[in-house]
Structure formats: C-alpha cells, structure tokens
C-alpha positions in Angstrom: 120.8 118.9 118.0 118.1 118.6 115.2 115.7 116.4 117.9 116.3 119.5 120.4 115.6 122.0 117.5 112.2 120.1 116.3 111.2 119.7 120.3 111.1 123.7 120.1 109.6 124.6 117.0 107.2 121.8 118.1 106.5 124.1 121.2 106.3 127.2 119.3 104.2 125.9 116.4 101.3 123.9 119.3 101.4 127.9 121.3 100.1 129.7 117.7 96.8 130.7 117.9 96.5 133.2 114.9 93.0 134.1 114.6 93.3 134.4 110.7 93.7 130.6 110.6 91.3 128.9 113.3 90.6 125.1 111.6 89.1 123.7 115.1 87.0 126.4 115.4 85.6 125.5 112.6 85.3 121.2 113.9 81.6 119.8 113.0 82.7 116.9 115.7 84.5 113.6 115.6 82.0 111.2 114.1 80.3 114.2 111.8 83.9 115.0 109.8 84.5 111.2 109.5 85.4 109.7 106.2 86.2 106.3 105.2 87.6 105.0 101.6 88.5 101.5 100.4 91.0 101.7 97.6 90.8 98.5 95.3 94.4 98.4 93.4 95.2 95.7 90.2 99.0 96.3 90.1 101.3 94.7 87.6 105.3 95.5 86.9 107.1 93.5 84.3 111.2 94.1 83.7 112.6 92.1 81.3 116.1 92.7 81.9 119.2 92.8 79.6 122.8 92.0 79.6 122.0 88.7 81.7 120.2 90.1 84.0 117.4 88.0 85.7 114.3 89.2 84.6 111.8 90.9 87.1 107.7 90.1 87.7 105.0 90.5 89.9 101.3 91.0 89.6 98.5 91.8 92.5 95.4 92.4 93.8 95.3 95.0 96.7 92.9 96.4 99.0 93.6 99.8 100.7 90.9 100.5 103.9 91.5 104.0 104.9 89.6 106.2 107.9 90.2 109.6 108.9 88.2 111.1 111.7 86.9 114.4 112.8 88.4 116.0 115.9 86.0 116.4 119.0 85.2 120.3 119.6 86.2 122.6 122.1 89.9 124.0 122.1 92.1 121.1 121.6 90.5 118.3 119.1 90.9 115.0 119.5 90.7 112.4 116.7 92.0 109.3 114.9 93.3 107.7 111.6 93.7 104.0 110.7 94.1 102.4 107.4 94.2 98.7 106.6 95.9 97.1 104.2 95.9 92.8 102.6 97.5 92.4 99.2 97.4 89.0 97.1 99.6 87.4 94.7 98.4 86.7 91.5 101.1 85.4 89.4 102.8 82.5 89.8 105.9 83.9 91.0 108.6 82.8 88.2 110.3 86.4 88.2 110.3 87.8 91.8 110.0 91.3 91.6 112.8 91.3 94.5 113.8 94.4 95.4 112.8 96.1 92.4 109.4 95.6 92.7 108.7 94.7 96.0 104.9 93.9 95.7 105.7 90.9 98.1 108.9 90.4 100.3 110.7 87.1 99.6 111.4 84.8 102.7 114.3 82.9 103.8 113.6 80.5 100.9 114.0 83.0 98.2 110.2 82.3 97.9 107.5 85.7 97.9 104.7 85.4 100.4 101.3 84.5 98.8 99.6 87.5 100.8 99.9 90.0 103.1 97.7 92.1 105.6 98.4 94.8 108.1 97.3 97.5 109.7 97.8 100.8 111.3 96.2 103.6 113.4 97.2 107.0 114.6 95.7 109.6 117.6 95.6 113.3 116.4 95.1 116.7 118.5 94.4 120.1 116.8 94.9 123.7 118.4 94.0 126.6 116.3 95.7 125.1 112.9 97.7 123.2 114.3 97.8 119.5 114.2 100.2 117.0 116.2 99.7 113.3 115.2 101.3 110.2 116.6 101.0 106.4 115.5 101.1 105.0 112.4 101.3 107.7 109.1 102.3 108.0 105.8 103.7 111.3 105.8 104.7 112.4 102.3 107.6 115.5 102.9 110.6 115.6 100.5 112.7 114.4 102.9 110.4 111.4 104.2 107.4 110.7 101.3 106.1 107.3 101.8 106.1 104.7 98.7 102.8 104.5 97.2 103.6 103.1 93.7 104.0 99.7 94.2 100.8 97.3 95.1 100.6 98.1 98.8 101.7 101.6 100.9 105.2 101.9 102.7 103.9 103.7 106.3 106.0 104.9 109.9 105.1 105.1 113.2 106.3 108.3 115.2 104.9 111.5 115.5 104.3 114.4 113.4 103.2 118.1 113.6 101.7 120.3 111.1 100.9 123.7 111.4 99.1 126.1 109.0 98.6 128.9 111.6 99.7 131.7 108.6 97.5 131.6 105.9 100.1 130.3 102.8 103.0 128.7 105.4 103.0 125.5 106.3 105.4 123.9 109.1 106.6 120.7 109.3 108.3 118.6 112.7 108.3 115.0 113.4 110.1 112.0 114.7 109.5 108.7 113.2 111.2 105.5 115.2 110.2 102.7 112.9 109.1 102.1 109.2 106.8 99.4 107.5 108.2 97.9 104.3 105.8 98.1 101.5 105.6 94.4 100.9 106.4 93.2 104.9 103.4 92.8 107.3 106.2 93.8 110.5 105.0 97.2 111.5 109.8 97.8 111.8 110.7 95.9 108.7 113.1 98.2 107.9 115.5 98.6 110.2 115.8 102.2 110.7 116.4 103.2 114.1 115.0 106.8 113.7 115.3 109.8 111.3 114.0 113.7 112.2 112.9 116.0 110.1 112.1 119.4 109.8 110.7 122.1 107.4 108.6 124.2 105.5 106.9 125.6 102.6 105.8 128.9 101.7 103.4 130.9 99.0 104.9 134.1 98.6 103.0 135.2 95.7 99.8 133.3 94.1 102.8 132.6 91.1 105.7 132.0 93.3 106.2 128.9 96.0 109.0 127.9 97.6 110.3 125.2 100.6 113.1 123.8 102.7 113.5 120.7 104.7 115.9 118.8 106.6 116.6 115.1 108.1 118.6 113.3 109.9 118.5 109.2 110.0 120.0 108.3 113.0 123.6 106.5 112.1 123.4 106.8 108.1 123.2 110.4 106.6 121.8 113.9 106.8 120.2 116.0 104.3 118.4 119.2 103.2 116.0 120.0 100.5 115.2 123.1 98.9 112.8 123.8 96.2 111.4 126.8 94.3 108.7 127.4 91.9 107.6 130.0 89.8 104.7 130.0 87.0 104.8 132.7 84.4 101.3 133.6 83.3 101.7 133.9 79.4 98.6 134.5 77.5 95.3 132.7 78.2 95.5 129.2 78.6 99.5 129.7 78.4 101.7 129.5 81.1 106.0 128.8 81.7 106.6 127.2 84.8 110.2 126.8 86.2 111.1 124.2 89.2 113.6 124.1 90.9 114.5 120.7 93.3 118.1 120.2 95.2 118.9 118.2 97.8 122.3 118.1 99.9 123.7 114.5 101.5 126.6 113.7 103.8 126.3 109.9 104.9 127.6 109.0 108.4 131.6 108.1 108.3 130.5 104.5 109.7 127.6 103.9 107.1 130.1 105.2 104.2 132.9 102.7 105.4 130.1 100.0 105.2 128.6 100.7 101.4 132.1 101.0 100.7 130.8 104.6 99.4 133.9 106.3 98.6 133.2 109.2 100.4 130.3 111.2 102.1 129.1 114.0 100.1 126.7 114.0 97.2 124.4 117.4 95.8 122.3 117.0 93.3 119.7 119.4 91.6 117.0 119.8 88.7 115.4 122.6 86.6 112.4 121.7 85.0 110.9 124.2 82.2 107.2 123.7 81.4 105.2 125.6 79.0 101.7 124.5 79.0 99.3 125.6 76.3 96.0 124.5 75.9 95.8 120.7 76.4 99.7 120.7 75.1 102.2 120.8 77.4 106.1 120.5 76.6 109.4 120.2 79.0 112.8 120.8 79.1 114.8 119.4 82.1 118.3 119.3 83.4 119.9 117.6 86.1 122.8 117.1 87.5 124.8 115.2 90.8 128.0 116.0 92.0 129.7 114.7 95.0 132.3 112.0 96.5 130.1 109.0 97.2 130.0 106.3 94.9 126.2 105.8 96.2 125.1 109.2 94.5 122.3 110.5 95.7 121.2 107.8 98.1 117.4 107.6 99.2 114.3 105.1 99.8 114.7 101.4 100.4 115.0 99.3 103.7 118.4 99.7 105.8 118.7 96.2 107.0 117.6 94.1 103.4 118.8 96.3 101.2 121.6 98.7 102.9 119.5 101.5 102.0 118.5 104.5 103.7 115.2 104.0 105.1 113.7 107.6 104.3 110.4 106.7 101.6 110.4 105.3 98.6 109.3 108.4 96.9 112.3 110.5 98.8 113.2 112.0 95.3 111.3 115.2 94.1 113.5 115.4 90.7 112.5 116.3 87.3 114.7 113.2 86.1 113.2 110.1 88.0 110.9 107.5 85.8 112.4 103.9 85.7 116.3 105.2 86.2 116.5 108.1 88.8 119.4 109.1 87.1 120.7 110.0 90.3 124.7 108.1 89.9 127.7 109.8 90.9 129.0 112.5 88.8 125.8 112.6 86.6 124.4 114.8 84.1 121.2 114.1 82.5 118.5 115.8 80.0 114.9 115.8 79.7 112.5 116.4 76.5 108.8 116.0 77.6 105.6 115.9 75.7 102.3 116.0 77.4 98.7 115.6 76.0 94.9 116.3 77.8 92.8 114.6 75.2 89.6 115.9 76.9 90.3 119.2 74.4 89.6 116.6 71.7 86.3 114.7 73.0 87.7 112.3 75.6 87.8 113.6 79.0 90.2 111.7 81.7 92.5 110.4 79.2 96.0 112.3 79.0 99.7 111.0 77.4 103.0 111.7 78.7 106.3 110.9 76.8 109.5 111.9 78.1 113.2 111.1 77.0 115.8 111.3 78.9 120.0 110.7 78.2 122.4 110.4 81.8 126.0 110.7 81.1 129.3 111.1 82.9 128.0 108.6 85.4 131.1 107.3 87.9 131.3 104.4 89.7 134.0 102.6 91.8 135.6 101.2 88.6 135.0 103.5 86.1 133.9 107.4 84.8 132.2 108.4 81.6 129.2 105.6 81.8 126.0 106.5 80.5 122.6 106.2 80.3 119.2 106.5 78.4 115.5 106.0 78.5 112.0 106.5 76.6 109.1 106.9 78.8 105.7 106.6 77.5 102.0 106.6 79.5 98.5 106.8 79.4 96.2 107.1 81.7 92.2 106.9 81.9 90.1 108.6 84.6 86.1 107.5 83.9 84.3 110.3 84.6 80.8 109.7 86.0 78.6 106.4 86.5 79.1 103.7 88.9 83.3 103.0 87.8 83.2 107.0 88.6 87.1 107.4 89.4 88.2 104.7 88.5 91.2 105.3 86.6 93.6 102.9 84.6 97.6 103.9 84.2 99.5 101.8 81.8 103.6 103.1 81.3 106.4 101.6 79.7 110.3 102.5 79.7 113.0 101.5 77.7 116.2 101.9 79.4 119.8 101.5 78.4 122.8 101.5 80.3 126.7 101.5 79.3 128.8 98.6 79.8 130.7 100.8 81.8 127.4 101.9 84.2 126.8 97.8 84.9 127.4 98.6 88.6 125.2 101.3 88.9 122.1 100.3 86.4 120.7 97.5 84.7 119.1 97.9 81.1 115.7 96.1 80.2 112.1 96.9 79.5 109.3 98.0 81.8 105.9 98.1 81.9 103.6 98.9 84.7 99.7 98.2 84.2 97.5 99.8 87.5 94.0 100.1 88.1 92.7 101.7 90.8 89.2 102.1 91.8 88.1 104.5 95.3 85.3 104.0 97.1 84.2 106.4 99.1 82.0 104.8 102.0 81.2 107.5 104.0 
C-alpha cells in the first residue's frame, strides 16, 4: 500500500510546475553548476569498556571524493552525482571496533580488513523544483539518514524524489532496494531487501517548522516520525527554542519472533528546551519510550550481521542520543546541557558542549527498573581563513554507566572520539 501511495505522490509531485518555485529555469548547464570536493577524515574511537567487557578501538585515515553536477537546460534537467570513498587502517587492530565502531568490517577470521574502497554514482532529472534521483545516495530523512560519523559514509541505492515546488514545503518519496555498510566495500552489505518512505516538512511561520514521515522495511517494521519546532524570539541575541521529535514502531510478527522482541510496539518521544543567549546557550531535555518490545526503539545497523533494522545509522532525531541513545524499553531519561561559542571571547571556530544525561526505568527480558547515566563533553575547532581554511578538529568524550540490572541492554565504559576533517573544494 505505501509503494502504491509513494508511486502517486511521485506522479503528482514530477506534474507541479508552480511558477513561484522554477530551480531549472534558473540551470547555468551541466558542466557550469559542477562541483567537486575531496573530504580528508583522521577518525579515531576508543571504548574502554567496564564490567568485563572487551574493550573497543579503531583509528583511520579516510578519503571522501564527492561530485555533484549541474542539470542540462531546457524543461527537464539531466545530471549526475558520484562520490568515492578508500579508508585505511591505522592501528594495529588489538581492540576491533566490531560493531560499535565499525570503521572496518571484520572478516570470517574475526580479523578487520586493512582498507577499503568503493564507490557510487547516481542520474538525476529536474522539472520545475522538482528533482527525481536514482543510483547510489545518501539520503539523510528521519526515517532513512545515512551514517556519517564513523570513518567512511553508510550510502543506498534506489531512487528518490524531492520536491520544493511551494516555496517553505518540501516533499519527500523514494525506494531504496539495497544499502552499503559503512565499513563493507559490497554496494548490499546489509541485507535489507527494501524499505519506502514517505514525507514532509513544512515552514509555517519564519519561527515555527514542523514534519512528518513514514517507512516501511520490507519484512521488519514500520514507522512514522513527527517533529515540531518553535523558536521564541526573547530579547536581542535571546531566543527559547522548543523541539519536539517522536517516532512510532510496530516490527513485523516474524522479525519480532526472531529478536525474541517480546512484542511489536514501541513510541518514543523528546522535548528539548533551549534558551540561547549571546554565545551561552543552556538545555533542558526529556525523553521518554514506551511500548512492548524488548528491542525499544529499534533503528540503524545492518539486518543480516547484526539483526538490525537496516534504516541509517543516524535514524534517531532525539534530544537524548550521544554514546547511549537511551532509547531501552520502558525508558525515561533527562537532559542538562551547557553550550559555549568562544568566538564572543576572541577565538572564533571554537565552541564547548557538555550535556548530562540520567535513563531510568529501563526493562529488559529479565528485569525492570535498570538505569543509566552519562557525561558528555566536546570541543570542536573550525580554522577560519588561510590554507587549513575549514578544517576543523572535534575531540568528545563520554562516561557512561549502566545498572547491573541494564547488562542486557548497555554496556558501561569510556569514550573518546578524536576527528579531523579537512574539505577541499576542487572545483
């Protein structure tokens, strides 16, 4: 029913032709709109675990080749996107990363490859606003957001149309038949046979936003997003901004029986409170899962390896998701946040985030009442003009504890994350 649904709104969005909203009118041609960037990523994760828990590492050198196209004039535009992508190991692989980190899929050995290399490349047509895109992507929707923060890009293959016919609306349809691990070179790594999905967002006011999407991956679950957003102008340089996130899960009877989930159903939701002033800004957070499954609110991973879901690894547009997602059955959790711009003070491009958060009431399938905390800190450095302009380097750490009685759903352990990322912009 949803495929039939998309294959119509497909039709309806390709037939706009508002004049208000025209972008191929406006097409310079396909080799004057052309851009290419090479993205060179340093990426290094270390979790020493607790409890007995074998301790996670990986650290690596990628290189991200990305190329985007203009569209040919006349009515319908014609273009195309590739991107290619080698990562290299630099440790000495003691502490696989595993599925945690992923940087580099282990083998039948148990051994990580040494390298990797792929690549991708999509065709595009645009009407009016409209644009309908089929090959290789990485489409980043609530309900399908492709896994950028690891060492190399998750990406799918399938086909996707956006439309922006309505100045402030934005439609969403596609189809997507494979998916390309993050640390695999096999362009369907994953497993997934094919998810839909379906949506939209929409600026009602220049302070008020709001969206809703759906998916559906074919023979493991359904689900719907919804978010709103509102920013309260408060005084100059003052603002309150509330967000709102929820998503809504039923897993396929079958898949359920398999992950031994319990049952199908999982909601979960977050409010995040803001109030920005000057280079300060603070947050309150709450958020909160209810529902039957024992899987909670299920997302990301690779179906096959990991009997995951198989719908991005960045699936999860939650106030409450740093190292834990705090996303178990049953669970209630609370965020404090502290963020600092210290170009107020001198140093442009360097800002501080700190965030704790406390889970509790967490269920699994032998026990309720487990818990869960973590301290997040990070800094991050943009350099601001010369030849490293861009270049920016993001080093984050958690602390994260779990309750004996959470050991099924969480492990405890120290993080840290060191990536720098320099873009190039070629042309």
């Amino acid at each position: 029913m949803l495929k039939k649904r998309i294959s119509l709104i497909a039709l309806g969005m390709l037939s706009a032709t508002q004049a208000m909203a025209n972008d191929q009118a406006q097409s310079k041609g396909f080799v004057e709109d052309s851009h290419m960037n090479v993205l060179l990523r340093n990426a290094y994760i270390d979790r020493d675990k607790k409890d007995g828990n074998k301790d996670q590492m990986e650290w690596g050198q990628g290189i991200i080749g990305t190329f985007s196209s203009g569209f040919t004039q006349g009515t319908v535009g014609v273009g195309v996107d590739a991107f290619g992508l080698y990562g290299v190991r630099l440790d000495k692989g003691q502490h696989s990363g595993g599925q945690g980190i992923d940087f580099f899929k282990e083998g039948d050995s148990g051994n990580p490859a040494g390298d990797l290399s792929k690549a991708g490349a999509a065709v595009k047509f645009r009407l009016s606003s409209t644009v309908l895109t089929y090959g290789d992507q990485m489409p980043a929707l609530p309900v399908l957001s492709y896994d950028n923060s690891r060492l190399l890009p998750e990406s799918y293959t399938g086909t996707l149309i956006t439309s922006k016919e309505i100045e402030g609306l934005e439609l969403n349809a596609g189809r997507f038949t494979a998916e390309s691990r993050k640390s695999a070179e096999a362009r369907d790594s994953g497993g997934l046979k094919s998810i839909n999905v379906l949506g939209g967002s929409y600026q009602f006011t220049e302070q008020f936003k709001g969206g809703f999407y759906a998916s559906d991956v074919e023979d493991v679950l359904k689900k719907q997003y919804v978010n709103l957003n509102y920013v309260f102008p408060v005084a100059k340089d003052q603002s309150l901004t509330l967000d709102f996130n929820g998503y809504r899960t039923k897993l396929d009877n079958d898949y359920a029986t398999a992950q031994n989930a319990g049952g199908q159903d999982n909601k979960i939701w977050s409010l995040a409170a803001t109030f920005a002033t000057g280079p300060h800004s603070f947050t309150l957070a709450h958020q909160r899962s209810t529902g039957d499954s024992h899987l909670g609110y299920a997302y990301g991973g690779y179906q096959k390896d990991q009997g995951r879901i198989g719908d991005g690894g960045n699936t999860i547009y939650l106030a409450n998701s740093y190292w834990s997602d705090f996303n178990a059955e049953d669970e209630r959790s609370w965020q404090l946040g502290y963020g600092l711009d210290f170009g107020a003070f001198g140093v442009p491009g360097l800002t501080y985030n700190v965030a704790y958060v406390r889970g509790d009431n967490i269920t699994t399938a032998d026990s309720t009442g487990g818990s869960e905390r973590e301290i997040f800190n990070q800094f991050k450095y943009v350099v601001q003009s010369g030849p490293a302009k861009d270049l920016s380097v993001k080093v984050r750490s958690s602390i994260l504890r779990v309750s004996d009685k959470s050991y099924l759903y969480n492990d405890s352990g120290n993080e840290v994350r060191i990536f720098v990322d320099y873009p190039i912009n070629v042309f």
